[in-house]
C-alpha positions, -999 to 999 in steps of 0.1 A, spaced: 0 0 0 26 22 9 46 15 -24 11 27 -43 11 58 -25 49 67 -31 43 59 -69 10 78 -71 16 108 -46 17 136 -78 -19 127 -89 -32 120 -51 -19 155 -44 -37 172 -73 -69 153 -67 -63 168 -36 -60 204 -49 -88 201 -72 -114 190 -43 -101 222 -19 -112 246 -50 -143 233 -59 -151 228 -18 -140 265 -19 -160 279 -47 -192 257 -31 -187 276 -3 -183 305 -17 -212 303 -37 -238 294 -11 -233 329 5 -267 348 8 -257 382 11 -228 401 4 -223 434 27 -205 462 7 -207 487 26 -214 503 59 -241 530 54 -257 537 88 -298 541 86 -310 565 111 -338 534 119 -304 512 130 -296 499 163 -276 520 185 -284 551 161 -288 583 178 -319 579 196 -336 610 196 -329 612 156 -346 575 154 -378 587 176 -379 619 157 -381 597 121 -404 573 136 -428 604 145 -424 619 117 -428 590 95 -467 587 76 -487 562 94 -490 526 77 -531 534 69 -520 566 53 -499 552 29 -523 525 20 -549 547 14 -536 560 -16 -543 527 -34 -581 529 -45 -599 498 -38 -610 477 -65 -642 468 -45 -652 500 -44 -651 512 -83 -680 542 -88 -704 537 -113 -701 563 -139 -724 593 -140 -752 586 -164 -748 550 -171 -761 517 -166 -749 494 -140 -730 474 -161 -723 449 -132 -759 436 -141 -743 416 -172 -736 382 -163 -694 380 -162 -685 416 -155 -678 425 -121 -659 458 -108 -628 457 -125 -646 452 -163 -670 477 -152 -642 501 -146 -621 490 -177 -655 494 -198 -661 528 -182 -623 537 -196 -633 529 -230 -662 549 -230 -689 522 -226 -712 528 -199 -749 521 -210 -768 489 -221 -777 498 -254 -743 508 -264 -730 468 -255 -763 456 -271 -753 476 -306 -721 458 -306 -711 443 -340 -683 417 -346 -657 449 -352 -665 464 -320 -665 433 -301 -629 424 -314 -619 458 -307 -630 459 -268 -623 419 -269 -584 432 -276 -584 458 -247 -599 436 -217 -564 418 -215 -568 388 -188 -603 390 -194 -605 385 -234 -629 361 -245 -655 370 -220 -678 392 -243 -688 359 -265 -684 337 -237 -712 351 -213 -729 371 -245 -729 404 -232 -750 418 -264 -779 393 -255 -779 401 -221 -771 439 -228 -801 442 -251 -823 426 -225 -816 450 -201 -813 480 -221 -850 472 -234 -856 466 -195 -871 433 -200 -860 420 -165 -881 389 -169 -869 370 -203 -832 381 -186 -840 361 -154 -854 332 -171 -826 330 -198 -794 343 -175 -808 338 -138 -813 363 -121 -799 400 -115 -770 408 -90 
């Protein structure tokens, strides 16, 4: 054995060296984070405490900054228009999105035409497909002639 490893002690040596740097550059690689620098916050630990307090007071409160964000739930019907949340398959959002493209009454849906479908169908993005799909101009044209009872019996009833 001992005769092996006097014969063989070049290429057990480099074996050797070869398993240290991929070992190393394992390591190496598994770090998470790699701290460049050492820019103090004035939120830090052991930070000047009556700057910290001052930031935290002066800071807008959590509620303030999420009120900013309008609520999806609570999308206003356009001024003059139908409540286009009465057709089967559009809720709040495609109420909105509608209201953006300038369709807000039942009559205008119901006087849709293969071109204007594909139009709207290309601007509703996730929700292409749905104006065929749940066939908005039958139920538009129900509603816009206020025939509530031929839309309950063939789409169920109104939200």
């Amino acid at each position: 054995m001992s005769e092996l490893v006097a014969e063989q002690w070049p290429l057990i040596l480099v074996a050797l060296l070869i398993g240290i740097v991929i070992a190393f550059y394992l390591f190496r690689s598994t770090r998470r984070t790699h701290v460049t620098g050492a820019k103090t916050d004035v939120l830090d630990e052991g930070a000047d405490k009556a700057r910290r307090n001052a930031a935290l007071i002066d800071s807008p409160p959590a509620a303030a900054k999420d009120a900013d964000v309008p609520a999806t739930a609570s999308v206003a019907k356009p001024t003059g228009g139908d409540d286009l949340t009465r057709i089967k398959g559009v809720g709040p959002k495609l109420a909105a999105t509608l209201g953006e493209l300038g369709v807000t009454r039942f009559d205008q849906i119901a006087a849709w035409e293969d071109a204007e479908i594909e139009r709207v169908d290309a601007q509703l993005g996730r929700f292409q497909g749905r104006i065929r799909r749940d066939d908005w101009v039958g139920q538009a044209a129900l509603l816009a002639g206020g025939d509530v009872q031929a839309f309950q019996l063939k789409y169920g009833s109104t939200a």
